[in-house]
Wavefront OBJ file of the C-alpha trace (Angstrom):
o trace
v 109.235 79.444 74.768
v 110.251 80.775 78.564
v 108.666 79.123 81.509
v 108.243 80.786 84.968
v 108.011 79.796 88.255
v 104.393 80.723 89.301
v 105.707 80.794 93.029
v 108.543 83.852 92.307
v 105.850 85.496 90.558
v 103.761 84.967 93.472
v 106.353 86.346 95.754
v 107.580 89.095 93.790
v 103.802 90.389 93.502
v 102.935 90.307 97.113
v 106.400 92.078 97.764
v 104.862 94.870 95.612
v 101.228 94.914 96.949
v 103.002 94.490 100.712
v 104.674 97.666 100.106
v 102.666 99.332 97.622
v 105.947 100.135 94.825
v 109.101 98.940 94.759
v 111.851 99.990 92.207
v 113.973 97.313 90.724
v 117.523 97.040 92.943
v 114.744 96.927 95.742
v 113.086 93.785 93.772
v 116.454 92.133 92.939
v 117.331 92.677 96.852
v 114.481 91.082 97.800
v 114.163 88.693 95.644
v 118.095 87.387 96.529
v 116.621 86.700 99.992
v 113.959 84.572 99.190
v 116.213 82.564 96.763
v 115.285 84.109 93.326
v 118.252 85.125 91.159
v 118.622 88.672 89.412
v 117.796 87.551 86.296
v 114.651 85.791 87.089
v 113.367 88.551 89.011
v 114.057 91.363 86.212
v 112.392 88.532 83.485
v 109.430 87.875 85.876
v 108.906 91.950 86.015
v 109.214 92.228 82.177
v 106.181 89.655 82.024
v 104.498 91.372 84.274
v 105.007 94.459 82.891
v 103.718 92.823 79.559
v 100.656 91.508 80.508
v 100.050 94.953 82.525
v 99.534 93.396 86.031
v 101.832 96.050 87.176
v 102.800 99.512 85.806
v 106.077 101.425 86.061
v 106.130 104.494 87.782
v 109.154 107.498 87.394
v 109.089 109.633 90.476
v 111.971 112.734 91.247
v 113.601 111.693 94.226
v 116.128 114.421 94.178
v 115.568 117.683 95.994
v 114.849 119.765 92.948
v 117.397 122.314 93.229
v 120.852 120.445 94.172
v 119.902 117.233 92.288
v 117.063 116.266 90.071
v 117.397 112.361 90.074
v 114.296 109.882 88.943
v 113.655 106.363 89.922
v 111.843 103.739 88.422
v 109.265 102.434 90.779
v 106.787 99.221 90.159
v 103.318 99.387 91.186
v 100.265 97.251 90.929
v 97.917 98.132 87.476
v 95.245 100.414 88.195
l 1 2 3 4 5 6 7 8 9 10 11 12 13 14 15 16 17 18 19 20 21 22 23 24 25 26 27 28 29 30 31 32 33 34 35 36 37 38 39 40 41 42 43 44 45 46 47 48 49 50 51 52 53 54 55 56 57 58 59 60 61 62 63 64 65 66 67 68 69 70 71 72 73 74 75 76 77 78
C-alpha cells in the first residue's frame, strides 16, 4: 500500500483551482518549487485522477492549419 502526503495533495489542488487547469510539465514545475519531486506529483495526480477529484482535459493548442498539437490539461471534477 502507497501513502501520500496530504499537504502535496493539498498544494497541488489549490495550484489547479488557483489557476483553473494546469497540464502536467506545468504541475511538475510547480510542484519542484514548493519541494515536491516529479514523481510524487505525477502519483498524487494519478490518485486524483482515480478518485475523480479532478478530470483531464485535451485541448488543440496548435493553430489548426500549420500545426495541430493537443495538450493534456487538469481541471477540477465537475
Amino acid at each position: 500500500m502507497k501513502t501520500y502526503n496530504d499537504n502535496n495533495i493539498k498544494n497541488l489542488l489549490s495550484l489547479i483551482e488557483k489557476y483553473g487547469k494546469k497540464s502536467m510539465d506545468n504541475l511538475i514545475w510547480r510542484g519542484e518549487k514548493i519541494s515536491i519531486n516529479k514523481n510524487e506529483v505525477i502519483q498524487s495526480v494519478n490518485l486524483l485522477l482515480d478518485l475523480k477529484v479532478i478530470q483531464e482535459k485535451e485541448e488543440m493548442i496548435g493553430d489548426g492549419w500549420n500545426s495541430r498539437d493537443k495538450c493534456v490539461y487538469y481541471e477540477l471534477a465537475q
